[in-house]
MINU-675439 format. One record per residue (C-alpha): x, z, y. Coordinates in steps of 0.2 Angstrom, whole numbers, padded with zeros to 4 digits, always signed. Each point is the difference from the previous one (the first is absolute). Example, Ala and Ser with C-alpha at 12.3 -4.5 7.8 and 13.67 -1.06 7.14 Angstrom:
2
+0062+0039-0022
+0006-0003+0017
***
This chain:
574
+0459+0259-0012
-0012+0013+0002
+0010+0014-0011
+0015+0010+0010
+0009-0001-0017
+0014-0013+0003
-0003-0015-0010
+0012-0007-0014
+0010-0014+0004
+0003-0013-0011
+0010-0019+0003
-0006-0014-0010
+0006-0016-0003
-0004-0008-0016
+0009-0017-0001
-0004-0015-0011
+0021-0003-0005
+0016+0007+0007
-0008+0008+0016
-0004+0015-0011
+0013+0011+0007
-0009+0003+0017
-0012+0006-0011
+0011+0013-0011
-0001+0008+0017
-0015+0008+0000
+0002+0004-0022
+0000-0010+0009
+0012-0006-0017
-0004+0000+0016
-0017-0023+0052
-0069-0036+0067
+0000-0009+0008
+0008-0014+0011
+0018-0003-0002
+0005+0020+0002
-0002+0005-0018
+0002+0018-0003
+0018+0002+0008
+0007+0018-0006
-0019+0007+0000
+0001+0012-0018
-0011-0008-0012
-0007+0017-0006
-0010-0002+0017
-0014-0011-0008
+0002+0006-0020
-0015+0012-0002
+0005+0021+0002
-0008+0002-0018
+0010-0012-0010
+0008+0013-0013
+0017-0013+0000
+0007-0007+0011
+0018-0007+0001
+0012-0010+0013
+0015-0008-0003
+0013-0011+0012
+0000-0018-0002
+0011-0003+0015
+0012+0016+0001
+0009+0005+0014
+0016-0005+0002
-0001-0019-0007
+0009-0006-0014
+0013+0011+0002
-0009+0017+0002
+0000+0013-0011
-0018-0003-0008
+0007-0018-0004
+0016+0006-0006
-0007+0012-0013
-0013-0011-0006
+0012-0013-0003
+0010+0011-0010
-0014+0007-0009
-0008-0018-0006
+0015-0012+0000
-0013-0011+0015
+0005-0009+0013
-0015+0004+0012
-0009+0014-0011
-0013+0003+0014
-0004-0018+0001
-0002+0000-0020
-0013+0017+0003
-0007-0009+0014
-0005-0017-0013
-0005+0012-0012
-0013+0010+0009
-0007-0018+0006
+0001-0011-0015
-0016-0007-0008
-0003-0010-0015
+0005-0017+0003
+0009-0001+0014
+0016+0000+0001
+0007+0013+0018
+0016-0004+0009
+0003+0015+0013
+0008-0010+0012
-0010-0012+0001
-0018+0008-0003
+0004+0018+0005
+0016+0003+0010
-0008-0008+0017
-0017+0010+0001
+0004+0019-0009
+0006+0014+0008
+0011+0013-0004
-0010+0011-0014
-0014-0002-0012
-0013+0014-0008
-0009+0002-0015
-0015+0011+0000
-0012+0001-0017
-0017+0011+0000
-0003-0004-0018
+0009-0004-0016
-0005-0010-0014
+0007+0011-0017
+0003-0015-0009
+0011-0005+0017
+0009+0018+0001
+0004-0002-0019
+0006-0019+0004
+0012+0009+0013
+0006+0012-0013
+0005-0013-0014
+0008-0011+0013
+0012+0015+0004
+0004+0002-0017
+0002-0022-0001
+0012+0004+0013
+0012+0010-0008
-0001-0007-0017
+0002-0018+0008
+0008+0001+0016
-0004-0003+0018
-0006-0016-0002
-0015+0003-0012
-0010+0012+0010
-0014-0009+0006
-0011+0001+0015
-0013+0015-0002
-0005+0005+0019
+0002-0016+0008
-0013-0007+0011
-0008-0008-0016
+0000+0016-0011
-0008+0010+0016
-0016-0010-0002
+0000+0001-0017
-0016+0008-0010
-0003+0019+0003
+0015-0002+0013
-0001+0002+0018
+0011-0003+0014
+0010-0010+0012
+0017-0004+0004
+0001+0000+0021
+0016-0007+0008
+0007-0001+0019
-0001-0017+0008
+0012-0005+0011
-0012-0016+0004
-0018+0003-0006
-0001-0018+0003
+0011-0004-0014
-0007+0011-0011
-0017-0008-0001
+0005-0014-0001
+0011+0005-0017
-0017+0010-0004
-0010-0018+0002
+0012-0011-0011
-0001+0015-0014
-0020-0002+0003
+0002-0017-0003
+0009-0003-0015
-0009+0016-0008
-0018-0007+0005
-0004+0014+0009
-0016+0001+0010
-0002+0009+0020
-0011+0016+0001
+0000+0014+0014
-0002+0016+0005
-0006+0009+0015
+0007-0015+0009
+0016-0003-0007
+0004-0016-0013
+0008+0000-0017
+0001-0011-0012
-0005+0005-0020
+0011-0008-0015
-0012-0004-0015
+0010+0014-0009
-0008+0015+0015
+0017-0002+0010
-0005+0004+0019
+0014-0006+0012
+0000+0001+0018
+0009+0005+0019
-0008+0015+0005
+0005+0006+0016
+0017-0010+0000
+0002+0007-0020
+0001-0010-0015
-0013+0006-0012
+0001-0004-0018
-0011+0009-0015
-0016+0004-0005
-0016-0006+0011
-0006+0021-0001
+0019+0003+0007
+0000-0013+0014
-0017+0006+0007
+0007+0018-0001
+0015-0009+0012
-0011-0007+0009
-0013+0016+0003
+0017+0009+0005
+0005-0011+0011
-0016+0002+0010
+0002+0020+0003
+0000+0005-0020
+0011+0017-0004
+0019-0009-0003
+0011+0007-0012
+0012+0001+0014
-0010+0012+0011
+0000+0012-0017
+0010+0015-0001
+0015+0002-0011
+0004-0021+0005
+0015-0006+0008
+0005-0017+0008
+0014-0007-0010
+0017+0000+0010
+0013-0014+0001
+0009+0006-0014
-0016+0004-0012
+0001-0013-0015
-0017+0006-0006
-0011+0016+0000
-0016+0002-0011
-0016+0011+0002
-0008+0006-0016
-0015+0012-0003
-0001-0001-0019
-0016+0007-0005
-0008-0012+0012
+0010-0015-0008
-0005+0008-0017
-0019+0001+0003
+0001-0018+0008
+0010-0006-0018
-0012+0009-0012
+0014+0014-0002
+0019-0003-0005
+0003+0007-0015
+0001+0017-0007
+0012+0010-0014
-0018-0001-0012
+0003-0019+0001
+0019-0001-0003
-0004+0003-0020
-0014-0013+0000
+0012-0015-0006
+0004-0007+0017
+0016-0010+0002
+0008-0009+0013
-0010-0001+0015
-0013+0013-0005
+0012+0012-0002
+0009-0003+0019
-0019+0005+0006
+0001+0016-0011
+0018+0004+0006
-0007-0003+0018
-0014+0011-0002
+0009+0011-0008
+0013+0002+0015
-0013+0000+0014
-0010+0013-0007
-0007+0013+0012
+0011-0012+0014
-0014-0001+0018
+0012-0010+0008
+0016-0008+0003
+0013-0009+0012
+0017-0006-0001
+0010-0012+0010
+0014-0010-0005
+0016-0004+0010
+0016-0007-0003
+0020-0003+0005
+0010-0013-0008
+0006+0010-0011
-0017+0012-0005
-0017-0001-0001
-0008+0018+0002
-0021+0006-0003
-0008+0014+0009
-0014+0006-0006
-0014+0014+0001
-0014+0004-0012
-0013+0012+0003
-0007+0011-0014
-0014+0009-0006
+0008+0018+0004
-0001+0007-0021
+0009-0017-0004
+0018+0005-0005
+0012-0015+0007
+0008-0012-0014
+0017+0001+0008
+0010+0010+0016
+0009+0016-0001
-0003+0008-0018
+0004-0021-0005
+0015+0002+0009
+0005+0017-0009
-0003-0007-0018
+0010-0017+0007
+0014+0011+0004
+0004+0009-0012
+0003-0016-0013
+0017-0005-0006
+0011-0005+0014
+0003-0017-0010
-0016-0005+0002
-0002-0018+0010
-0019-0001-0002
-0009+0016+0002
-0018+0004+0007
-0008+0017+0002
-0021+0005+0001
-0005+0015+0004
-0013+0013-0007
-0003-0010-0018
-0011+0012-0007
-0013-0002+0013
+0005-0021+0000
+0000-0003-0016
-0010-0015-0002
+0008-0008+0015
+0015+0004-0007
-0003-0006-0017
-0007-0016+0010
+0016-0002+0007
+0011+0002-0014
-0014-0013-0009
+0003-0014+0011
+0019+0003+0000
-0001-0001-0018
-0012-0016+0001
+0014-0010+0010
+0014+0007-0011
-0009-0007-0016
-0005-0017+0006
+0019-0005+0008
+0013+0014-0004
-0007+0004-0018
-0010-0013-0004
+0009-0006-0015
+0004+0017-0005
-0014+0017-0002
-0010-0008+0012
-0017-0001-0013
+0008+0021-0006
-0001+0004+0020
-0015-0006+0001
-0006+0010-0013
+0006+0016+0007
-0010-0001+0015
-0016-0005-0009
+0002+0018-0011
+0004+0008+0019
-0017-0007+0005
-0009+0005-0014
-0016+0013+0004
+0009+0010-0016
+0016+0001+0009
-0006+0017+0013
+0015-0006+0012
-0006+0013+0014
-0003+0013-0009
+0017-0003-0012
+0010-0006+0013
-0009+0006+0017
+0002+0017+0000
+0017+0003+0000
+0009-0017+0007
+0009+0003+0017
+0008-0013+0011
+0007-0016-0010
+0013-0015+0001
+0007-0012-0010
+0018-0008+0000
+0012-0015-0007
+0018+0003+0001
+0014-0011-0010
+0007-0015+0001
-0006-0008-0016
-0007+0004-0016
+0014+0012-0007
-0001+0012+0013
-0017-0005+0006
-0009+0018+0004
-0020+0000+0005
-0012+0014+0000
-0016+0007+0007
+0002+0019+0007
-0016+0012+0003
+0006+0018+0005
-0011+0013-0010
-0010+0015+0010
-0003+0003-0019
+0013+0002-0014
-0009+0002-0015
-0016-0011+0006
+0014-0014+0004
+0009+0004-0019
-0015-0004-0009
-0004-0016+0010
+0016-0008-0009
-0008+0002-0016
-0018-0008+0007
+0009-0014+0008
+0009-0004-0014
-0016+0000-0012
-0009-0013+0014
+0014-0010-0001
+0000+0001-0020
-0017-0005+0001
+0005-0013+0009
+0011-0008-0014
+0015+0009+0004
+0014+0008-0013
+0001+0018+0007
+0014+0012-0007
+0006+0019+0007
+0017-0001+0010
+0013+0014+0005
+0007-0005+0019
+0009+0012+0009
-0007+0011+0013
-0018-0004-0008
-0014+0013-0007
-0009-0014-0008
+0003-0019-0003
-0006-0013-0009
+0008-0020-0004
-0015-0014+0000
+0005-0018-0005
-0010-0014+0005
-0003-0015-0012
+0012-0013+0008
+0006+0010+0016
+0020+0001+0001
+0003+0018+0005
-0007+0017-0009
-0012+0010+0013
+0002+0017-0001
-0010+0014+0008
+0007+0018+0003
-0006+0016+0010
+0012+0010+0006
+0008+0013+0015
+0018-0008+0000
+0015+0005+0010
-0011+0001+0016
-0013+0014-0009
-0014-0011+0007
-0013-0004-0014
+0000-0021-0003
-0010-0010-0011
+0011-0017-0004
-0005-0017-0006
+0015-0012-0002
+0011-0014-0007
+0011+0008-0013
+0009+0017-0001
+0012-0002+0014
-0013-0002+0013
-0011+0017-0006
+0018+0011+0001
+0001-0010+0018
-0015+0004+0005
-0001+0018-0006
+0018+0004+0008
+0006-0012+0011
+0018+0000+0005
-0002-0003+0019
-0017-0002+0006
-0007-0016+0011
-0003+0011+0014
+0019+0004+0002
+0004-0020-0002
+0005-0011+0013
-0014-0011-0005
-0013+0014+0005
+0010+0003+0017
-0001-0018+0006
-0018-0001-0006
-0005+0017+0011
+0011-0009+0013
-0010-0015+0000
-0018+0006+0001
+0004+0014+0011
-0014+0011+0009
+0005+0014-0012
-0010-0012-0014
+0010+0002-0017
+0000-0014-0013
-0011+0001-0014
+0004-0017-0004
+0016-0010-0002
+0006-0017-0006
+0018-0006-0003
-0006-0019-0001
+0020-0007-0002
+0002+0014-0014
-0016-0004-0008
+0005-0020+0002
+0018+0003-0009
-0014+0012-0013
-0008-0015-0004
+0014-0012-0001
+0007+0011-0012
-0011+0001-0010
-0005-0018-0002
-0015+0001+0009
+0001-0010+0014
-0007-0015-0011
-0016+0007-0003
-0014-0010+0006
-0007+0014+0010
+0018+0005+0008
+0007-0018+0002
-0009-0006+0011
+0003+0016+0012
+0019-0001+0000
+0002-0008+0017
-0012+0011+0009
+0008+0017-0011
+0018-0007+0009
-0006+0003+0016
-0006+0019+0000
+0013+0014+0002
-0012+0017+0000
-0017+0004-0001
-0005+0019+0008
-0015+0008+0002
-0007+0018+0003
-0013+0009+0007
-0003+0016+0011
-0015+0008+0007
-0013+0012-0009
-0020+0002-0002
-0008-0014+0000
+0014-0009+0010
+0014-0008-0007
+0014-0012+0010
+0009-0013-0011
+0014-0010+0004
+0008-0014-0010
+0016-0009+0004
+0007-0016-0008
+0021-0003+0002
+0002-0018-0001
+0017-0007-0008
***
């Protein structure tokens, strides 16, 4: 890649059925000629330097069957040979029924890459709404959406390219797919391919199996003849033994090649579902030039490194102000996330708080406030609603928490610290009048260590939402949206503080490096939360059970300053 900004890394794997936990590994929810094949020759040697993405991923991981990367994979998706699974997935074609063993197993090598130089929007958006099928419906429903089908797709282009242990072998699997797909031979610059009616190139280019678009296997194939690699770029590295994926991203690049990905201005324009996942993602990769991260695992983790490069004036969504504002919640809390400067991020903020909210109201809450939620953030994305200037000016560092065991003692909120007090005061009257506007019963309330407070009740939601300002026991100005009394008085003066919990110890502990949590996730306490409740027989929670059993702790933070920022993420597996 021609930039000397590190490229983002993303791991893709989108399977058909039950394979899908190689791909929460990215996400994300989520691996010639002759006989020779490619052997351990990096695929990222013939994928072009310019492609904007480009991701790898093991599909026979060191190690074997009983290696660590097949060891937490198995965890994570309940398979029996999840690489296998990912392997069929990336492979499968309309019609055709794959067996790895039989069809795959003898020719492919030890890891395959995906590389796209354009996105078709409607394709992206696809991706989008299969996350969210995901988790309302369960591993099994997400479908295949960057597959080697979906890569030749209209407006897409791009290729899958795998390691051969027997370039032999592979053609001859790449003629039987010709076959029954009626595919006709064509060329380039010497080397043959055959075409599916559908505009799905496959081939063996230099020992690698080539699958995608006919633009993307020429640009193979030009590589492979002295073009720039993507290997040869700057800011790439060779995946080790123990790499279970790594990803390059550039998103403005991916962005211009998709027609753009979404902005705030359209998050108000009644997308749902999918639409809104491209606006989310826009959203959170604004101002981003580039990104990496590579995935590894133990049996009992999986950990993400990451690094994203910045325009220098953007201020980082998360790191060390996050990590503050996540620290100083109530000790209690066993979800907790923390962003930073949300003044200056508010409309990825608000993004982000959106598309929590969209997945609450279609599984959590979908039979209960879902339609009054809804509502809210409609009135929040109104032009009348002057969020920056109402809310902008004086919001500092933010983070949201859920502690309790059930709904008694259940205590959720949203905490902003205030650089102004009176500014942040007079936003508890605005906020409540959007949300009046909205359909909601607003009332003034009187809570304990508050300046100002307000209750709002939302047609068919079970709790009361209140919204205070106030300095607290700690003297620091906060603005609080939560779940019923308790949780403001929590918020506003907590007994103990998360940073001075055992939880917030072990988390530090666990990403090292000096990087402190800005996110952390109790899963077994969120599981019992949930059985508690009566919630585990939700249509968009049920179906999740077996794979919420097998995750212990989810931690992430993020160091660094400019336009550099580090992340890190590790998943405890049960």
């Amino acid at each position: 890649m021609p930039s000397n900004t590190a490229r983002p890394t993303v791991a893709f794997a989108w399977p058909r059925t039950g394979a899908a936990a190689a791909a929460l590994l990215a996400l994300a929810v989520f691996a010639g000629c002759g006989s020779s094949g490619s052997g351990s020759a990096d695929p990222a040697s013939v994928v072009p330097a310019s492609a904007p993405l480009y991701a790898s991923v093991a599909i026979k991981p060191a190690g074997g069957s009983n290696g660590a990367a097949v060891v937490a994979a198995k965890k994570l998706t309940h398979l029996t040979e999840p690489y296998a699974s990912l392997a069929q997935t990336l492979l499968a074609s309309p019609g055709a029924k794959l067996e790895y063993k039989r069809d795959i197993g003898p020719w492919v090598g030890e890891r395959a890459s995906v590389f796209v130089t354009a996105l078709n929007p409607a394709k992206l958006a696809q991706s989008a709404g299969s996350l969210q099928s995901l988790l309302q419906g369960g591993l099994s429903s997400l479908p295949s959406v960057l597959g080697a089908e979906a890569l030749a797709a209209k407006g897409t282009q791009g290729a899958i390219v795998l390691q051969s242990a027997d370039a032999g072998a592979a053609r001859s699997f790449i003629a039987k797919r010709a076959s029954q797909q009626g595919a006709h031979a064509s060329s380039y610059r010497g080397v043959s391919f055959q075409v599916s009616p559908g505009g799905l190139a496959e081939g063996v280019v230099k020992g690698f199996a080539v699958l995608g678009s006919e633009s993307a296997m020429r640009a193979v194939i030009d590589t492979s003849l002295g073009g720039a690699s993507f290997a040869s770029g700057r800011g790439y590295s060779k995946p080790t033994s123990n790499t279970i994926a790594s990803a390059y991203v550039k998103p403005e690049a991916l962005a211009a090649g998709a027609g753009g990905i979404g902005s705030s201005s359209e998050r108000g324009s009644g997308k749902s579902g999918a639409g809104q996942g491209v606006s989310l993602l826009g959203e959170l990769l604004s101002g981003v030039q580039s990104a990496t991260l590579t995935a590894t695992a133990t049996s009992n983790s999986v950990s993400l490194e990451g690094e994203v490069h910045s325009a220098s004036a953007t201020k980082p969504l998360f790191g060390a102000e996050g990590a503050q504002a996540l620290g100083g919640l109530p000790a209690t809390s066993w979800l907790a996330a923390g962003v930073g400067d949300t003044g200056a991020n508010l409309p990825r903020a608000l993004a982000l708080l959106q598309g929590v909210a969209s997945f609450g109201t279609s599984t959590v809450f979908s039979s209960f406030g879902g339609p009054s939620i809804e509502r809210v953030f409609k009135a929040l994305d109104s032009p009348t609603a002057n969020l920056q200037q109402d809310f902008g000016s004086w919001a500092g560092p933010g983070a949201m928490f859920v502690s309790g065991s059930g709904l008694l003692n259940l205590q959720s909120g949203l905490v902003i610290a205030s650089h102004e007090p009176a500014a942040s005061r007079a936003a508890v009257g605005k906020l409540a009048a959007l949300m009046r506007s909205a359909g909601a019963t607003v009332a003034g309330a009187s809570i304990p260590g508050a300046d100002a407070a307000m209750s709002v009740k939302l047609q068919g939601f079970p709790a009361v939402i209140f919204i205070a300002d106030g300095t607290g026991a700690s003297g620091q100005a906060k603005f609080v949206l939560g779940l019923g009394q308790q949780s403001i008085e929590g918020a506003l003066s907590p007994s103990a503080t998360l940073s001075t919990s055992p939880a917030y110890s072990s988390a530090t502990a666990t990403l090292g490096g000096g990087i402190e949590p800005s996110l952390i996730v109790e899963f077994p306490t969120l599981l019992g939360f949930l059985e508690g409740v009566g919630l585990t027989q939700s249509p968009g929670i049920s179906n999740l059970l077996p794979y919420l059993k097998s995750l212990g702790t989810l931690t992430a933070g993020a160091s660094g300053s400019g336009g550099t920022q580090r992340y890190k993420v590790v998943l405890g597996l049960a």
